[in-house]
ZADO-1210 file (C-alpha; in nm, 4 decimals, padded with zeros to 6 digits):
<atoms>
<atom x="00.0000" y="00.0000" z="00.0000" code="UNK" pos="1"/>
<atom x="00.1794" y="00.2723" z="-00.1296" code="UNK" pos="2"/>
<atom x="00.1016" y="00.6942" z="-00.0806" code="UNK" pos="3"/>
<atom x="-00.0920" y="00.6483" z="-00.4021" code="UNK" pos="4"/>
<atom x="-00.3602" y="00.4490" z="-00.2598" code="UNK" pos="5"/>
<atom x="-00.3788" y="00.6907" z="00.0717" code="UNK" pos="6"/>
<atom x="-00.4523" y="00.9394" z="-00.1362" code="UNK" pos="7"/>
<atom x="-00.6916" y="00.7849" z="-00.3436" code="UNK" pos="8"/>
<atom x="-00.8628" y="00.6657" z="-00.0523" code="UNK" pos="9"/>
<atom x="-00.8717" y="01.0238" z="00.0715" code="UNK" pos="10"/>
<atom x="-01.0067" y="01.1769" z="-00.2606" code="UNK" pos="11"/>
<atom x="-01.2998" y="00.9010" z="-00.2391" code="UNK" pos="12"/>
<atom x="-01.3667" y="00.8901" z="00.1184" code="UNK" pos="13"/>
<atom x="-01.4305" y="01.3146" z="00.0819" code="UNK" pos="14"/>
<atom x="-01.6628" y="01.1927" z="-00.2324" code="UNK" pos="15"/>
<atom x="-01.8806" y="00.9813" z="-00.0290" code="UNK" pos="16"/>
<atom x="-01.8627" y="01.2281" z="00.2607" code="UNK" pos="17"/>
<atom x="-02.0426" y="01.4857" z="-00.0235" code="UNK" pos="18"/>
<atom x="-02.2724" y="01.2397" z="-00.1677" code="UNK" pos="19"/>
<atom x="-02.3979" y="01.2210" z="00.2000" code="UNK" pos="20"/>
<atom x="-02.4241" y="01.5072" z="00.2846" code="UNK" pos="21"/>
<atom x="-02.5802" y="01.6884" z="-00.0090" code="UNK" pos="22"/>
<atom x="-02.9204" y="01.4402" z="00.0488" code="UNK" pos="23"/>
<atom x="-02.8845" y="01.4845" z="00.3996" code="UNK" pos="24"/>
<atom x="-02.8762" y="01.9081" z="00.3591" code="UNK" pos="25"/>
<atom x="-03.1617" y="01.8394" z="00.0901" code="UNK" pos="26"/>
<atom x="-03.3546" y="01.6461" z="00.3521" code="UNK" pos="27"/>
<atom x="-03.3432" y="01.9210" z="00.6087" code="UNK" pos="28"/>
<atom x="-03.4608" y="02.2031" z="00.3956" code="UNK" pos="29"/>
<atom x="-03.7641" y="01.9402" z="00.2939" code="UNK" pos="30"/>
<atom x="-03.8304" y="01.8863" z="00.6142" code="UNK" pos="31"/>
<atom x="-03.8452" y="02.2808" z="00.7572" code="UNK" pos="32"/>
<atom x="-04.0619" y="02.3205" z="00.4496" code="UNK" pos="33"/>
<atom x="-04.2953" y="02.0650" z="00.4963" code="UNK" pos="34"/>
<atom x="-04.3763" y="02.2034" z="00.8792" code="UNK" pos="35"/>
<atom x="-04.7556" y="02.3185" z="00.9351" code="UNK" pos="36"/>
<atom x="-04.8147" y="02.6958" z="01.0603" code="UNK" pos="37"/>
<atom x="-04.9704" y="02.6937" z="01.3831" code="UNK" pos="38"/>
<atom x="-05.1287" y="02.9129" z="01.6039" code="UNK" pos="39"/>
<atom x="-05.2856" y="02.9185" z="01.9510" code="UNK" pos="40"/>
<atom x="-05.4818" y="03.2421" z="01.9627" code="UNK" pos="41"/>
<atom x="-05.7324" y="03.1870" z="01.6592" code="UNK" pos="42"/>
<atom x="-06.0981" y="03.2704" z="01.7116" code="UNK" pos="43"/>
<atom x="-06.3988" y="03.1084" z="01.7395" code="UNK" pos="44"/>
<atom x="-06.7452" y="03.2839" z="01.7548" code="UNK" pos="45"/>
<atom x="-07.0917" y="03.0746" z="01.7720" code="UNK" pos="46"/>
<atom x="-07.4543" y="03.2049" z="01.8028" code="UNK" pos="47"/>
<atom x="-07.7588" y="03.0589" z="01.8269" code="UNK" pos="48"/>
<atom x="-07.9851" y="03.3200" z="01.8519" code="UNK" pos="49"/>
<atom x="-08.3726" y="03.4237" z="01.7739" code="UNK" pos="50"/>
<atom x="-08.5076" y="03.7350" z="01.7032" code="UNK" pos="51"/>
<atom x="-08.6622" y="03.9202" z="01.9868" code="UNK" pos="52"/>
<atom x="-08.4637" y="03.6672" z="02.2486" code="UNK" pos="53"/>
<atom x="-08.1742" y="03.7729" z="02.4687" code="UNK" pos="54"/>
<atom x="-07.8657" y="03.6991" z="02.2305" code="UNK" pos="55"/>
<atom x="-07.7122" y="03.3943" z="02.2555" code="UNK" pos="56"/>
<atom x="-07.3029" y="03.4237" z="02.1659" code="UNK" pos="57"/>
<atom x="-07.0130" y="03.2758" z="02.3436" code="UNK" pos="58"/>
<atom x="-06.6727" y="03.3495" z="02.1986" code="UNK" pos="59"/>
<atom x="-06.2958" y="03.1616" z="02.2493" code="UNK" pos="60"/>
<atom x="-06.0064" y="03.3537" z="02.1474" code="UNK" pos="61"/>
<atom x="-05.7624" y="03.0951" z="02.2717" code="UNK" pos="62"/>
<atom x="-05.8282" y="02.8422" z="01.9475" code="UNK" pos="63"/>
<atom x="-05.5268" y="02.6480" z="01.8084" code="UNK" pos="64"/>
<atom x="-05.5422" y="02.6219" z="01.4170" code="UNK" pos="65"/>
<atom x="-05.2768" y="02.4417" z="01.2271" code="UNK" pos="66"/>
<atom x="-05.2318" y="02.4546" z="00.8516" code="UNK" pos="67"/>
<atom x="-05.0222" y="02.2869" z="00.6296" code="UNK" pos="68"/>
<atom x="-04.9182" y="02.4734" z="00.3656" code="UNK" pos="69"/>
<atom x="-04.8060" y="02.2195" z="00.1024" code="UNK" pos="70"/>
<atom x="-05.1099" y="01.9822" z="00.1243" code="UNK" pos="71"/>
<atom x="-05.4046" y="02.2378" z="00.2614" code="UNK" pos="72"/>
<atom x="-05.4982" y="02.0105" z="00.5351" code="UNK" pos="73"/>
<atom x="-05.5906" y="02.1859" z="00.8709" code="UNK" pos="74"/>
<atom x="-05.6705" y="02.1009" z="01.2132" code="UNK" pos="75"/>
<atom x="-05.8570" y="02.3031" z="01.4859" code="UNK" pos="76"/>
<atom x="-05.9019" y="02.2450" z="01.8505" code="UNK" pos="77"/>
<atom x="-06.1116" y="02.4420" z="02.0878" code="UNK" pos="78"/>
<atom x="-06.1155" y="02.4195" z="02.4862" code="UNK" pos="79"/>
<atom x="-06.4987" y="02.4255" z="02.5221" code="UNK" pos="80"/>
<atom x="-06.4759" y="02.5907" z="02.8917" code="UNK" pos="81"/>
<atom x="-06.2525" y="02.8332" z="02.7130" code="UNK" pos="82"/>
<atom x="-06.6142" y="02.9763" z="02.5838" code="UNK" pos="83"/>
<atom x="-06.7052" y="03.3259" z="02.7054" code="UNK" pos="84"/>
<atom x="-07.0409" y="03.5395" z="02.6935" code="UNK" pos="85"/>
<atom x="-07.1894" y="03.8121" z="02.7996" code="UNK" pos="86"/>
<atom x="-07.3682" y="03.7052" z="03.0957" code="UNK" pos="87"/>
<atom x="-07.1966" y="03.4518" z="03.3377" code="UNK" pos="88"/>
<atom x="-07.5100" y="03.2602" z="03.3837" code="UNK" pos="89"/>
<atom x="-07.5375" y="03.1821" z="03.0366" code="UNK" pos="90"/>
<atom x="-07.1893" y="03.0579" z="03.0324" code="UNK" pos="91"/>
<atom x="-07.2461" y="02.7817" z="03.3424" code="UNK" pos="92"/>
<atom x="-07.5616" y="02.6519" z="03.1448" code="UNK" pos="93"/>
<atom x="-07.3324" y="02.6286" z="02.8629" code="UNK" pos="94"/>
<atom x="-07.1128" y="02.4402" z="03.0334" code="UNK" pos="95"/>
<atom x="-07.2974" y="02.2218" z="03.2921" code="UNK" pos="96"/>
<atom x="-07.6130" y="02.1427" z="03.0875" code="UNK" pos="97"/>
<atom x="-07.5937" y="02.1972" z="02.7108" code="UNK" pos="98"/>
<atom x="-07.2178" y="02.0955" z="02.6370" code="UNK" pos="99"/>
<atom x="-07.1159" y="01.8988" z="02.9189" code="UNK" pos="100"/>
<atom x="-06.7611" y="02.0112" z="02.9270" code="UNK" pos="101"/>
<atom x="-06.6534" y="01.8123" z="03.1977" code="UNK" pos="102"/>
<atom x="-06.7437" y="01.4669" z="02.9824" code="UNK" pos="103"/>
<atom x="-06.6524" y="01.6570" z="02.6812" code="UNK" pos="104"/>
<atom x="-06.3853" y="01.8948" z="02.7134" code="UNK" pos="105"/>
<atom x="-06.3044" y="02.0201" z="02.3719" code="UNK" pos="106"/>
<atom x="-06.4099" y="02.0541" z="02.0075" code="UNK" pos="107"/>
<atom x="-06.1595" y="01.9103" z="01.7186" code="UNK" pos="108"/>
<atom x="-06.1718" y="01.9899" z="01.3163" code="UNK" pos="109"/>
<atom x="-05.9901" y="01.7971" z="01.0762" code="UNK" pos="110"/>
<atom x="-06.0005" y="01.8886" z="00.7114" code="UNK" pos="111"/>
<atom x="-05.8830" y="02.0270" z="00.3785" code="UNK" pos="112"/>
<atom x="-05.8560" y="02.3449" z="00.2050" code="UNK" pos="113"/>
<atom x="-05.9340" y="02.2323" z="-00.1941" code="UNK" pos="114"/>
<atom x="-05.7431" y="02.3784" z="-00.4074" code="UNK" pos="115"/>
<atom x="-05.5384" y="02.5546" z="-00.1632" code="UNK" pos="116"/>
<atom x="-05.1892" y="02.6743" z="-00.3451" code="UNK" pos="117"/>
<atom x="-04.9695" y="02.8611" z="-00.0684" code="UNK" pos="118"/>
<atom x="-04.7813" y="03.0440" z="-00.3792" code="UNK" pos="119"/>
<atom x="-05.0949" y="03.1589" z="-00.5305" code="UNK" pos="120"/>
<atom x="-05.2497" y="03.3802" z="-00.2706" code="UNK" pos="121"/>
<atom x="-05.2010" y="03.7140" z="-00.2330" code="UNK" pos="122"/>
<atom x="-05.3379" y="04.0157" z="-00.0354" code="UNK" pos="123"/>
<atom x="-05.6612" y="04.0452" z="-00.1661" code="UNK" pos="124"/>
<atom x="-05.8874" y="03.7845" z="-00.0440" code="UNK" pos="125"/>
<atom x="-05.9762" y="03.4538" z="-00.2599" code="UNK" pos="126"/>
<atom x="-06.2529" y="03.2028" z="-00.1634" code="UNK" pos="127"/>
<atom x="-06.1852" y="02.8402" z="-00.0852" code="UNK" pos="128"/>
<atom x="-06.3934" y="02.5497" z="00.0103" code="UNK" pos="129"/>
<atom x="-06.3042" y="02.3395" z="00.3446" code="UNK" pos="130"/>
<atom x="-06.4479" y="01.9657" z="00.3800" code="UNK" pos="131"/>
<atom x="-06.3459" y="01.8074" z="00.7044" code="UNK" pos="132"/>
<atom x="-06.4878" y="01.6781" z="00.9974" code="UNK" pos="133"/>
<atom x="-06.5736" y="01.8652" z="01.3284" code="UNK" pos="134"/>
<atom x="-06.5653" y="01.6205" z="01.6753" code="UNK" pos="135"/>
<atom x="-06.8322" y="01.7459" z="01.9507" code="UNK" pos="136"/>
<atom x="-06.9995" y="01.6908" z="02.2270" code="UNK" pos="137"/>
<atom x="-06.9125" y="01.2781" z="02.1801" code="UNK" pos="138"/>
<atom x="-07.0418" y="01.3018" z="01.7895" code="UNK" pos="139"/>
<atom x="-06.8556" y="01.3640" z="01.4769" code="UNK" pos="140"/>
<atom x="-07.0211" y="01.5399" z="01.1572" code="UNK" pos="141"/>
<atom x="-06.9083" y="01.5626" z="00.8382" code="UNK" pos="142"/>
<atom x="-06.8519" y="01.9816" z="00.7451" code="UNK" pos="143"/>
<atom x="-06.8591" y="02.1676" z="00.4232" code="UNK" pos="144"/>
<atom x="-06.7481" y="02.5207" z="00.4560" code="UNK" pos="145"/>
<atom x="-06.6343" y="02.8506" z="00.2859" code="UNK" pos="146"/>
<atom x="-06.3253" y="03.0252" z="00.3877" code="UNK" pos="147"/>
<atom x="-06.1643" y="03.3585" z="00.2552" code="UNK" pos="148"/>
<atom x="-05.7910" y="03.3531" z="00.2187" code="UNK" pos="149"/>
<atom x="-05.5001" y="03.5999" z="00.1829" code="UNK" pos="150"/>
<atom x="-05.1096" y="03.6331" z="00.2641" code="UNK" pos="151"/>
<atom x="-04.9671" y="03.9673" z="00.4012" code="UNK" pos="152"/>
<atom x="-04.5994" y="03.8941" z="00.4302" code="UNK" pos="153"/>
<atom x="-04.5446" y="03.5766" z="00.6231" code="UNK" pos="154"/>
<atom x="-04.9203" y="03.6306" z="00.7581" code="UNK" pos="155"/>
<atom x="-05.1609" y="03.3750" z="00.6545" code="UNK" pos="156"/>
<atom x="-05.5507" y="03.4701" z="00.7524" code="UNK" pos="157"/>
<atom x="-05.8270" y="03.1854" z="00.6872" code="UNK" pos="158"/>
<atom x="-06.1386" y="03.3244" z="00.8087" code="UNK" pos="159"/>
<atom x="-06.4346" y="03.0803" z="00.7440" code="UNK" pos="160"/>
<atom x="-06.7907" y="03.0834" z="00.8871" code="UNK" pos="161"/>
<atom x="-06.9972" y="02.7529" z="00.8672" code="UNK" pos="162"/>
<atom x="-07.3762" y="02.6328" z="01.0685" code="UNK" pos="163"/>
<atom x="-07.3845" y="02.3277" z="01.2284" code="UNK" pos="164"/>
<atom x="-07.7348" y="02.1977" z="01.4257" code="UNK" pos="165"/>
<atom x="-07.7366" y="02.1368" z="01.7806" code="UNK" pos="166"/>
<atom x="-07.9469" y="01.8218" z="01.7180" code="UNK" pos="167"/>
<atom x="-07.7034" y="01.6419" z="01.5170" code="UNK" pos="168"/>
<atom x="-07.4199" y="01.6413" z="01.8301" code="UNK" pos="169"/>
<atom x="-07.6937" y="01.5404" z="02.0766" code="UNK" pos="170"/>
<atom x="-07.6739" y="01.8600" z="02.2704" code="UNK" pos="171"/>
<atom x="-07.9575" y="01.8238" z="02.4946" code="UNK" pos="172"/>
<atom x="-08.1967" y="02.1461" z="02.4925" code="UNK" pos="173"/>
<atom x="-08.4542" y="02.1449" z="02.7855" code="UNK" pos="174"/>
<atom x="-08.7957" y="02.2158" z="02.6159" code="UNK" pos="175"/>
<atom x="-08.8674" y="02.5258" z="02.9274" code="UNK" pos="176"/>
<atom x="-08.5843" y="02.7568" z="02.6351" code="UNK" pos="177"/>
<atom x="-08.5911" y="02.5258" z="02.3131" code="UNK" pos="178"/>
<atom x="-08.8304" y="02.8600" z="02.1778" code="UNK" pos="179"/>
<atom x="-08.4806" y="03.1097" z="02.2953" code="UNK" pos="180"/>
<atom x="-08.2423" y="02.9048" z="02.1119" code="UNK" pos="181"/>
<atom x="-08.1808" y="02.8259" z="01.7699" code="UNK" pos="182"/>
<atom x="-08.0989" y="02.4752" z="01.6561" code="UNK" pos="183"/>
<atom x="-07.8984" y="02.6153" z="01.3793" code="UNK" pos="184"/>
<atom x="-07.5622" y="02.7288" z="01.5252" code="UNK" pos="185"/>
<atom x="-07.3759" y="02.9577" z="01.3146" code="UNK" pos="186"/>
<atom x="-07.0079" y="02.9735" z="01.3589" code="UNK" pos="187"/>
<atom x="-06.7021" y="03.1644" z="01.2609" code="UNK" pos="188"/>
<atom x="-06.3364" y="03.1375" z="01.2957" code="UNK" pos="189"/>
<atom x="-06.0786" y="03.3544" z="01.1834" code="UNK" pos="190"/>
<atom x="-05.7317" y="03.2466" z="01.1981" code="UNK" pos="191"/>
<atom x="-05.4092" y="03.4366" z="01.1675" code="UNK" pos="192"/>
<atom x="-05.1054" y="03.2019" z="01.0653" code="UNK" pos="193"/>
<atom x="-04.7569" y="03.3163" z="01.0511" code="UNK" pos="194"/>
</atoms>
């Protein structure tokens, strides 16, 4: 084994060394690209209201929304006790007798932004559709929504507004209010991603 072969050994070893790390460098920026948005202050808004009835609205601004922003899909959870309104009564009936939040503590989305393209939006708003699923109250319902979409920067804002009914997650309604509330539930949610 003469110098010749040290060498050689050298040039090839630094070779394979490149060849490593050049998928391994390529791996890493795939990786840090392929990593969902999150955040943990998103907001969600419900009423079920009738006219001439004291409003019913509770509101959580401490939602976490995730996004990916290669594939569209999302994901949304929501503390239920994390639920405020206007008058503190409302919000222990809320909790104790319509959504039970001590059996079930939290609402979960899972779903998909169609056609959602990262590098296509811009600052003016475009309309998507969302199809997912929404967990609550012990049930699970399939969801079809709209959502408006724009980027400001690195800021991504989804804000999407969908109605769900009451009936279809078993939320029990005593039948002394079912004429105050609304089985239709609207809901919003506006989520700023950066």
């Amino acid at each position: 084994m003469g110098t010749g072969w040290i060498i050689r050994t050298m040039i090839h070893n630094k070779k394979m060394k490149k060849i490593i790390l050049i998928p391994m460098i390529l791996a890493s920026f795939l990786c840090f690209s392929q990593e969902k948005i999150l955040t943990k202050s998103s907001t969600i808004t419900f009423e079920a209201s009738l006219p001439s009835f004291q409003p019913v609205m509770g509101t959580n601004n401490n939602v976490t929304f995730v996004l990916n922003p290669l594939t569209g899909e999302i994901a949304s959870l929501a503390l239920m006790k994390g639920f405020e309104f206007e008058m503190p009564l409302m919000q222990e009936h809320f909790n104790e007798n319509y959504m039970e939040t001590d059996k079930y503590p939290k609402a979960v989305f899972r779903g998909q932004i169609e056609g959602f393209d990262a590098n296509k939006l811009t600052e003016d708003y475009k309309d998507y559709f969302i199809k997912g699923k929404l967990e609550l109250h012990g049930k699970s319902k399939d969801i079809k929504a709209t959502a408006k979409i724009t980027k400001t920067g690195p800021r991504i804002t989804i804000i999407s507004d969908f109605t769900v009914n009451a009936s279809d997650f078993s939320i029990p309604i005593p039948s002394l209010i079912k004429y105050k509330l609304d089985n239709r539930v609207k809901v919003e949610i506006i989520a700023v991603l950066k």
